[in-house]
VMD Tcl script that draws the C-alpha trace (Angstrom):
set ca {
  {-4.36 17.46 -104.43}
  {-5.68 16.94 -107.73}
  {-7.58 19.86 -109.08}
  {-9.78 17.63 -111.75}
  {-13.33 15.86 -111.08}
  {-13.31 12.14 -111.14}
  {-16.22 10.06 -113.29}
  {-16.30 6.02 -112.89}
  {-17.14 3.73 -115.03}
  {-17.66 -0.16 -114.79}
  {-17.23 -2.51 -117.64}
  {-19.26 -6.30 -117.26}
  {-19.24 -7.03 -121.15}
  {-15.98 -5.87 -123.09}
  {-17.08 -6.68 -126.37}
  {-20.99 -4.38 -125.83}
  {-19.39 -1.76 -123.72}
  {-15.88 -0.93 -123.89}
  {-16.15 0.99 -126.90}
  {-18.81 2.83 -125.39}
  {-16.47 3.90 -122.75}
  {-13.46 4.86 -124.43}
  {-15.86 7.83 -126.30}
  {-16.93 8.69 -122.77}
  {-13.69 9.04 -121.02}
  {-12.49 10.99 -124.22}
  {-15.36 13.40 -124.19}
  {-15.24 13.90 -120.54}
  {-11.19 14.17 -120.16}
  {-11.43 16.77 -123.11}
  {-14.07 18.98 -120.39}
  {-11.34 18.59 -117.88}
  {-12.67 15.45 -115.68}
  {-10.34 12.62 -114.88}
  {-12.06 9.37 -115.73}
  {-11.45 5.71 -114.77}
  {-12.92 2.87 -116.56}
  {-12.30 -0.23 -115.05}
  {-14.09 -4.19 -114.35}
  {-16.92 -4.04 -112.19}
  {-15.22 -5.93 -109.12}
  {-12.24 -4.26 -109.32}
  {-13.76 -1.26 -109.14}
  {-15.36 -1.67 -106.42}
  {-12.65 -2.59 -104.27}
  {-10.82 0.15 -104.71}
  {-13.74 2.64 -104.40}
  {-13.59 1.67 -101.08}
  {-10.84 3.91 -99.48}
  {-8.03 3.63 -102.11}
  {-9.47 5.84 -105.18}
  {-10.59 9.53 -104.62}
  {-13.91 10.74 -104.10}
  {-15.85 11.07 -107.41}
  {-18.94 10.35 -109.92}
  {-19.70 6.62 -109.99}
  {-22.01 5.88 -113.27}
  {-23.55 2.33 -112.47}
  {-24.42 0.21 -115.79}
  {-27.67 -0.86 -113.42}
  {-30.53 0.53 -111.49}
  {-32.19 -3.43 -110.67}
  {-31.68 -4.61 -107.40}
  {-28.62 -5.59 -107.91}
  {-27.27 -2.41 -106.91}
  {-29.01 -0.93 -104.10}
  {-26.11 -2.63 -102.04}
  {-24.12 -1.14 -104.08}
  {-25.05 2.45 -103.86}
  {-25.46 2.44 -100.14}
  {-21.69 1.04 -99.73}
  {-20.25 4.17 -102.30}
  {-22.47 6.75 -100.83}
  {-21.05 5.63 -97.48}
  {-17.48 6.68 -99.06}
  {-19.07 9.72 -99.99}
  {-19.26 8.96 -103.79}
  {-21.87 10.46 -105.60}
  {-23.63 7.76 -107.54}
  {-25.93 7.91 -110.93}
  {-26.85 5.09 -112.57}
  {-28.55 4.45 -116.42}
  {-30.11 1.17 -117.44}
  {-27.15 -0.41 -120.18}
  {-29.19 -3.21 -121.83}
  {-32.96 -0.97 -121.34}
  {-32.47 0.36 -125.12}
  {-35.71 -1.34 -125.62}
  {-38.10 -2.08 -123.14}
  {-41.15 -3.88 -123.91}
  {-43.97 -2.33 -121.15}
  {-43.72 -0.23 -117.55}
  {-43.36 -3.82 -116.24}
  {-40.43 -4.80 -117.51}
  {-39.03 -1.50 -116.92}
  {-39.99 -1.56 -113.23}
  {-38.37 -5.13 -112.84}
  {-34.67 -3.29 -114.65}
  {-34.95 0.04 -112.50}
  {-36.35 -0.76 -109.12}
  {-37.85 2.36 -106.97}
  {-35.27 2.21 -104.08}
  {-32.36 2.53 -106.52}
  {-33.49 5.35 -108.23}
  {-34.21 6.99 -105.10}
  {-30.71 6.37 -103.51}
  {-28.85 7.64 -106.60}
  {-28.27 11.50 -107.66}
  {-29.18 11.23 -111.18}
  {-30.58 8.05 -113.05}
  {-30.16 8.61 -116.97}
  {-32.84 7.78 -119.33}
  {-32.57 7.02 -123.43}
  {-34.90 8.72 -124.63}
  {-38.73 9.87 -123.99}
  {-40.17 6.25 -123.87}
  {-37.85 4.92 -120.88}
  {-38.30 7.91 -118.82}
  {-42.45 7.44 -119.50}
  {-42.10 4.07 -118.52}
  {-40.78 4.68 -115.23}
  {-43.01 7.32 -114.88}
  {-46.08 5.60 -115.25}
  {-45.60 2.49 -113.18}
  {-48.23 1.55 -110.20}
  {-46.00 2.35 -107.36}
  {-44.79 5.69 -108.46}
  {-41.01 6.82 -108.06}
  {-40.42 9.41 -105.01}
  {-37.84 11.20 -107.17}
  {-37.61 13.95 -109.52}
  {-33.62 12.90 -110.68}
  {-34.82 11.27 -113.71}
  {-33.05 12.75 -116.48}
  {-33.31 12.29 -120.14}
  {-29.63 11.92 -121.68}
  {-29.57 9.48 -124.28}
  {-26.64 6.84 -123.87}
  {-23.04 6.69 -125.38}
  {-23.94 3.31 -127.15}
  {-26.01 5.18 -129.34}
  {-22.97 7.92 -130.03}
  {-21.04 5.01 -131.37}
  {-23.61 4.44 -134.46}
  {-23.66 7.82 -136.02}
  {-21.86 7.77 -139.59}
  {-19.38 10.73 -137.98}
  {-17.79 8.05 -135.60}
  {-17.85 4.93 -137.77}
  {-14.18 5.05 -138.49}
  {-13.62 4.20 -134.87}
  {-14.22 0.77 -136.32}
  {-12.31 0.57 -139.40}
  {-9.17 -1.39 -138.47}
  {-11.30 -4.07 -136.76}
  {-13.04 -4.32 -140.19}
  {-10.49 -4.55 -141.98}
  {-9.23 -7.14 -140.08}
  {-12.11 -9.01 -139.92}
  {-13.01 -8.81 -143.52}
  {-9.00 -9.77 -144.33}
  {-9.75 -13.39 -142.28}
  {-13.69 -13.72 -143.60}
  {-13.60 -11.44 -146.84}
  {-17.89 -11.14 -147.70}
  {-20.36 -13.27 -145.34}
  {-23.46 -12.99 -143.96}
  {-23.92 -12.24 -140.06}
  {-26.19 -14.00 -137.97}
  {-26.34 -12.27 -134.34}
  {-28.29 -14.82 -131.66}
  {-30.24 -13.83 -128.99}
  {-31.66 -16.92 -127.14}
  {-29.88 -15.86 -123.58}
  {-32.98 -16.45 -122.12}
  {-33.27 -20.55 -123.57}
  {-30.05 -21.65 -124.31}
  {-28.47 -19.86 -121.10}
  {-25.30 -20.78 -119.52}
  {-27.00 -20.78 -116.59}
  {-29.50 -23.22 -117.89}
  {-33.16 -21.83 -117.22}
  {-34.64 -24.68 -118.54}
  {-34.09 -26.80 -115.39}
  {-35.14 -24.03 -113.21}
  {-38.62 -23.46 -115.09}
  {-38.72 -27.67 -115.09}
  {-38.24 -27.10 -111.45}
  {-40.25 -24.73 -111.23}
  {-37.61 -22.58 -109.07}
  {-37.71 -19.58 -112.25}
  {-39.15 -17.43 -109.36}
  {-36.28 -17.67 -107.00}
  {-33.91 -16.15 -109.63}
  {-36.32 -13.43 -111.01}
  {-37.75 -11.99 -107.85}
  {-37.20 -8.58 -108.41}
  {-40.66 -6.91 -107.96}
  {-42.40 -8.47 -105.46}
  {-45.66 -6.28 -106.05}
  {-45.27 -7.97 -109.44}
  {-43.76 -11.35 -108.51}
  {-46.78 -13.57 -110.24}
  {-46.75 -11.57 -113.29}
  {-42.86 -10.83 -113.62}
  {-42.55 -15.37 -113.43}
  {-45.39 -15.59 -116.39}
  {-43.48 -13.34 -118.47}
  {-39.97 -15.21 -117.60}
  {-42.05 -18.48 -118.46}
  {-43.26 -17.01 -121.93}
  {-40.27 -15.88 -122.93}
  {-38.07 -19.02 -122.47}
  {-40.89 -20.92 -124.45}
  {-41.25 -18.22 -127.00}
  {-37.28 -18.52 -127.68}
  {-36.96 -22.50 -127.34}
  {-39.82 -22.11 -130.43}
  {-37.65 -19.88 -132.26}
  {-34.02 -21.56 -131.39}
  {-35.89 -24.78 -132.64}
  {-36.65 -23.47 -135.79}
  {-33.53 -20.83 -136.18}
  {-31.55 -24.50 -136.31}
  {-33.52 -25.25 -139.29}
  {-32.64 -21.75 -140.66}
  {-28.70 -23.24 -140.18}
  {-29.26 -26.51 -142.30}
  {-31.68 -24.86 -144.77}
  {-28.71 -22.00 -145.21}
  {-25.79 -24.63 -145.42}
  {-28.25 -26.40 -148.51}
  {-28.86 -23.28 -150.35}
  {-27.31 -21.43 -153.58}
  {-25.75 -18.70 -151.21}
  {-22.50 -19.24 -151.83}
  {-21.02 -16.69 -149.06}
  {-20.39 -18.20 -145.42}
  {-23.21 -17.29 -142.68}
  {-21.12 -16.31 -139.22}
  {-22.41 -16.76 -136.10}
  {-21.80 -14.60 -133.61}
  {-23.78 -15.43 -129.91}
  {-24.49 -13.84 -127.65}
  {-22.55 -13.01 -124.38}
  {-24.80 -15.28 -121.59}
  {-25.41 -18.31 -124.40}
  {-24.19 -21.68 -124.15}
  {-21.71 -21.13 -127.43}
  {-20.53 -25.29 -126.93}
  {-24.44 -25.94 -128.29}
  {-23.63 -23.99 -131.42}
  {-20.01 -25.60 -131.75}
  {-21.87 -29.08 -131.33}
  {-24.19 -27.93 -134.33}
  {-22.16 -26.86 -136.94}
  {-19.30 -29.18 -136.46}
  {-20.32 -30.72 -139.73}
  {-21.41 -27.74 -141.79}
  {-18.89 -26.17 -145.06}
  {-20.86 -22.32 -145.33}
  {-21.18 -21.70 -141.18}
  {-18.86 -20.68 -139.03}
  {-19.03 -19.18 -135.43}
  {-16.58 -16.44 -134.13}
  {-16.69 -15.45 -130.24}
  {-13.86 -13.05 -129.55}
  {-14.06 -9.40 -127.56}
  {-14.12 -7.47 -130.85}
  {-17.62 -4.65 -130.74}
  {-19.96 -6.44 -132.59}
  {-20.33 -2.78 -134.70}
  {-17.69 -3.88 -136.38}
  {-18.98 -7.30 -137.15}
  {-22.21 -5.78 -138.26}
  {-20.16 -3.39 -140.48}
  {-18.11 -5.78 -141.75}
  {-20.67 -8.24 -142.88}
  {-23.05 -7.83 -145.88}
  {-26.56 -8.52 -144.02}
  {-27.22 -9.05 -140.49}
  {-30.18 -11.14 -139.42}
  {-31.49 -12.30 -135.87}
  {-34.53 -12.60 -134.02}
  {-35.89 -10.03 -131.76}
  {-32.46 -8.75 -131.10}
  {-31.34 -5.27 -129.97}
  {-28.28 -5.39 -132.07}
  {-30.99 -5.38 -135.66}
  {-32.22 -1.77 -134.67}
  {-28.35 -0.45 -133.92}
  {-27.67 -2.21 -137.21}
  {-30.32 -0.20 -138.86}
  {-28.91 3.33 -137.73}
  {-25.08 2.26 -138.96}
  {-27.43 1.78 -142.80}
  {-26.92 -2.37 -142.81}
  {-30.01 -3.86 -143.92}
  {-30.98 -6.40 -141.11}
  {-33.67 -9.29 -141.33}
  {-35.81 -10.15 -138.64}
  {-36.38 -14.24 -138.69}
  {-38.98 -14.65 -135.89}
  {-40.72 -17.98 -136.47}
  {-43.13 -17.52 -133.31}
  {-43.82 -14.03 -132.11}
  {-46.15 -12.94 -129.24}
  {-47.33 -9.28 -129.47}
  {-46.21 -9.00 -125.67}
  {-42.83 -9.39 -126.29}
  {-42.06 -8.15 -129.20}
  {-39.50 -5.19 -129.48}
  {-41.46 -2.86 -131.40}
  {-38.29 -1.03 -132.73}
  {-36.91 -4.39 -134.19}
  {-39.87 -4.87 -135.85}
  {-40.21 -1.31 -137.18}
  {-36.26 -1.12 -138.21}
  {-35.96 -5.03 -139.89}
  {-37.45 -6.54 -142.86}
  {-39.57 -9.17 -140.64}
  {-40.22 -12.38 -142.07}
  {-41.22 -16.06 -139.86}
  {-39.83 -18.08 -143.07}
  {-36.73 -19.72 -143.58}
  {-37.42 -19.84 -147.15}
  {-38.23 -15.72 -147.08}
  {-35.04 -15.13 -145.18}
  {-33.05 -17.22 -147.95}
  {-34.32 -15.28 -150.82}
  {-33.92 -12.13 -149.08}
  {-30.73 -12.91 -148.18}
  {-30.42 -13.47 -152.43}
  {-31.34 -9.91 -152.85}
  {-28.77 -6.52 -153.24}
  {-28.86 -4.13 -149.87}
  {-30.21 -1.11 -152.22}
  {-33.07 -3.38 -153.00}
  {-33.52 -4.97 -149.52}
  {-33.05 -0.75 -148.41}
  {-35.85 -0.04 -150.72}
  {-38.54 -1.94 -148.64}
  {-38.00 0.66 -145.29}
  {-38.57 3.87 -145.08}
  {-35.78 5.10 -142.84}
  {-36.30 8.89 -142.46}
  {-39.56 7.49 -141.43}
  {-37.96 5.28 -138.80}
  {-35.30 7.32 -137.66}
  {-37.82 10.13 -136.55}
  {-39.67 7.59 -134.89}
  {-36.36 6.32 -132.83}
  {-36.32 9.56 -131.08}
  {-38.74 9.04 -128.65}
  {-36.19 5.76 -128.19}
  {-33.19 7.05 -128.18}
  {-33.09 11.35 -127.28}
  {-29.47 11.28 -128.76}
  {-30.10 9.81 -131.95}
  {-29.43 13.00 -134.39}
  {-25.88 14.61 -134.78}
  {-26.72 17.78 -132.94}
  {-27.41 15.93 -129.80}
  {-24.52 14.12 -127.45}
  {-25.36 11.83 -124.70}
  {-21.95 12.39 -123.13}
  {-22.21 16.24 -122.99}
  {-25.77 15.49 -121.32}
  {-24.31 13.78 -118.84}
  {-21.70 15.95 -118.04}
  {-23.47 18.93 -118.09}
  {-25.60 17.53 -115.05}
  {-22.64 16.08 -112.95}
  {-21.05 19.80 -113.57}
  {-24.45 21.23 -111.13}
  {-23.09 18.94 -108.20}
  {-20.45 21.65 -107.05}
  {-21.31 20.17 -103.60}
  {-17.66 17.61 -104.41}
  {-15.58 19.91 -101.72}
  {-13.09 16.83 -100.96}
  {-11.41 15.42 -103.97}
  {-8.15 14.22 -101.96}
  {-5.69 11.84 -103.77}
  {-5.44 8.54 -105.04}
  {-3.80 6.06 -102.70}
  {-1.46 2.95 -102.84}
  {-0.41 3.80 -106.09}
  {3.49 3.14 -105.84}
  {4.74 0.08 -107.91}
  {4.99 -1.49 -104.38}
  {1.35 -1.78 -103.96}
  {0.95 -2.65 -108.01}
  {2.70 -5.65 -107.32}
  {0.97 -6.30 -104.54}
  {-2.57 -5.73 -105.78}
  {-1.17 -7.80 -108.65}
  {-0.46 -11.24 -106.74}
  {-3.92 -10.60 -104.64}
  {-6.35 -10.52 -107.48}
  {-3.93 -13.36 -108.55}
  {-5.02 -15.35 -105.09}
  {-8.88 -14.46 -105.62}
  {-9.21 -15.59 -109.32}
  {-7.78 -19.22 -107.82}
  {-10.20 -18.97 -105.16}
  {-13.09 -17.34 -106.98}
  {-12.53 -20.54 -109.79}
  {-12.09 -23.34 -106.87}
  {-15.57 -21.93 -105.18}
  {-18.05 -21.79 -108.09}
  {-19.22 -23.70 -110.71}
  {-17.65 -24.19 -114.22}
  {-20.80 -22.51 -115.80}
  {-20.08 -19.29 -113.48}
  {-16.74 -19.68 -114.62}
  {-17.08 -19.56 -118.03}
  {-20.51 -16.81 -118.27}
  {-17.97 -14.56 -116.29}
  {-14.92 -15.59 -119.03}
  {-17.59 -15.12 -122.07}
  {-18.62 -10.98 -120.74}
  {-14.91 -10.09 -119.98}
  {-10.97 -11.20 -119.65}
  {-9.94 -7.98 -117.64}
  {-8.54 -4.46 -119.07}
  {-5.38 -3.92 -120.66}
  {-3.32 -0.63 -120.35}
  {-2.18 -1.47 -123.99}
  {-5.50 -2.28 -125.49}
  {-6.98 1.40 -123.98}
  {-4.18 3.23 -125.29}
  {-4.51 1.85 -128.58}
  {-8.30 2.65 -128.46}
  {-7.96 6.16 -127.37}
  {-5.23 6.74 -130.26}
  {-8.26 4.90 -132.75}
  {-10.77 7.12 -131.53}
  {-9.06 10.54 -131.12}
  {-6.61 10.55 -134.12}
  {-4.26 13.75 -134.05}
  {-5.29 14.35 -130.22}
  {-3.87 11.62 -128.73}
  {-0.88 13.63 -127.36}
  {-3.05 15.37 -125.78}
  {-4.10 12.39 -123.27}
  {-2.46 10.98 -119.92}
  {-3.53 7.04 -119.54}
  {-2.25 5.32 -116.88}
  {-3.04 2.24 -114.85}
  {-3.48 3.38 -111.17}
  {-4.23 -0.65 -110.34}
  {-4.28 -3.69 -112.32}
  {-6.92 -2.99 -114.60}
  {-7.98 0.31 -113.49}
  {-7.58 2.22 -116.14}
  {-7.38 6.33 -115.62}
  {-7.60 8.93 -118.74}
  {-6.74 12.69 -118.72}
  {-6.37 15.31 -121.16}
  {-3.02 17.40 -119.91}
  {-2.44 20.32 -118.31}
  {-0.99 23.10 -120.23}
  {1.08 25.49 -118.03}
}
mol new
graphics top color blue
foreach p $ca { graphics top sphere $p radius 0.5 }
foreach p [lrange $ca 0 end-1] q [lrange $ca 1 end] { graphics top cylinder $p $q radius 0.2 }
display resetview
């Protein structure tokens, strides 16, 4: 029987979230838990009868889930959830469409960031029957304090040995130029078949998905100018672009094909380390500016077209904001101490705290979370692990084989590839090598073993 408490986590975007898990299963194995980080699906088929009974932490509250957290509950897992992209939220609308009522209600816990998320749920119409909303922070934010920045140094220094300086430019037009192309739906006018998912809300909720898509075909218009007017200017440092995850990259490949200062990279690398690599990052309306901001890289917001109802107020209040592509050029010109000059970041960062809870040193998201799945000493029943035998390795093996082939033979080359673009599956090797990054001279200290392809389990040891 094992004696230690089991925490899962799911992975759907390597490059945003591995990293994030790695310094949870660390923290966690170091208070004794066992902790498995694995890809969403094959998670889930093993928390089905083959892994013991434990803490599932969902990446979700939407609707997605609510399926979800009946089936594990059934299996008598006890299920929290937090919201993974909901760093910044825009109004108690958009929250309500990202955390739905019934899923919070189903889970145990649901983890907030900070103050403003937990408000936001608060205050919406139909109110939340629920008092399991917990203010925690989130391990993404752990990951941008200057005491764990040398988690990324030998991805820097591999970057910056292939690209030496450059510029970064981080898209985030998911919503435009999506692989799943939304501009056909909204032509279609089908937008509110894929986005019904608050139907007190539905007319509202399709307006916003409307405005948004025409807000960022504006700025993707425009941010293509920003490409030609870069490749014509005096910088003489390449501009990388790095897209995001649920983009059509081939549209950006098609672009540039011509072009001497601008490059694109897509690879599985944290995009920390791209940001810490590069000498400025700039975007539009992008999450990624304000984590940029707390790592200290100056970051320039290029928003041709804004509309006050979409806006991400913390972008706005951690970037130098221009709607120029001649401002962003000669800002671009500039040093970072004098670009730094122009924000006043103890300002800033005491404003990020109603954000982000976990934002100063003192304060640990992980040890938040932990401290509340510690109070559930209702886990009587943590039995064993089962098919774990090199038998059943091999078997599980040639079976997710036989799915992939029929997964790829059922669906659509764009599902194909938005799956390939989040994540290629989990490595033993590449965790290892993460955990040995991450914990330096306590390493030895670790079991990491593969219980199933790509279910990856950490431990700290037992002494006896």
């Amino acid at each position: 029987m094992n004696n230690k408490k089991r925490i899962y986590l799911e992975i759907e975007s390597k490059r945003r979230e591995l990293y994030s898990r790695i310094y949870f299963a660390i923290k966690a194995a170091k208070k004794n838990f066992s902790v498995v980080i694995s890809k969403k699906s094959r998670l889930y088929e093993n928390l089905k009868g083959n892994l013991q009974k434990g803490h599932v932490i969902l990446k979700s509250a939407s609707i997605g889930p609510e399926k979800t957290i009946k089936f594990l509950k059934k299996f008598d897992h006890k299920v929290y959830a937090c919201d993974e992209e909901g760093a910044l939220l825009i109004n108690v609308l958009d929250t309500s469409e990202r955390v739905t009522n019934n899923s919070v209600e189903s889970l145990k816990n649901y983890f907030c960031w900070g103050k403003k998320e937990f408000l936001f749920i608060k205050n919406r119409k139909k109110k939340i029957k629920s008092k399991n909303i917990e203010i925690t922070g989130n391990t993404r934010i752990e990951l941008l304090k200057k005491k764990n920045l040398y988690i990324y140094k030998p991805q820097i220094n591999k970057i910056k040995d292939q690209y030496k300086k450059f510029n970064l430019y981080l898209t985030s037009f998911h919503r435009y130029n999506s692989i799943n192309d939304n501009i056909s739906i909204l032509k279609n006018n089908k937008l509110e078949v894929r986005n019904l998912f608050n139907k007190h809300n539905k007319k509202e909720i399709i307006k916003i998905r409307k405005r948004v898509i025409e807000i960022q075909k504006k700025n993707f218009e425009k941010t293509i100018e920003f490409f030609r007017s870069y490749e014509n200017s005096e910088l003489n440092i390449p501009l990388i672009i790095r897209p995001h995850p649920a983009e059509n990259i081939q549209v950006y490949m098609d672009m540039i094909k011509n072009f001497k200062k601008i490059k694109i990279c897509f690879d599985y690398s944290s995009t920390n380390a791209w940001i810490l690599a590069s000498e400025k990052v700039i975007s539009c309306n992008c999450t990624a500016q304000v984590e940029a901001f707390i790592m200290n890289k100056p970051s320039i917001n290029l928003m041709h077209y804004n509309d006050k109802h979409l806006e991400l107020k913390e972008v706005l209040m951690c970037s130098i904001n221009v709607k120029k592509n001649k401002e962003a050029i000669n800002l671009l010109k500039l040093s970072n101490k004098e670009i730094n000059k122009k924000i006043n970041r103890k300002l800033i960062l005491k404003k990020l705290n109603e954000t982000f809870c976990n934002i100063k040193s003192n304060t640990c998201a992980v040890q938040n979370m932990i401290n509340i799945l510690s109070k559930n000493k209702n886990f009587i029943d943590y039995n064993k692990d089962k098919k774990t035998n090199w038998y059943y390795f091999y078997y599980f093996m040639i079976r997710n084989y036989l799915k992939s082939k029929i997964y790829n033979f059922l669906h659509s080359k764009k599902d194909m590839k938005r799956n390939s673009q989040k994540i290629d599956g989990i490595i033993l090797e590449e965790v290892v090598d993460l955990i040995k990054q991450f914990s330096k001279k306590d390493f030895d200290k670790f079991i990491i073993k593969q219980l199933y392809p790509g279910v990856i389990c950490v431990e700290k040891k037992t002494i006896r």
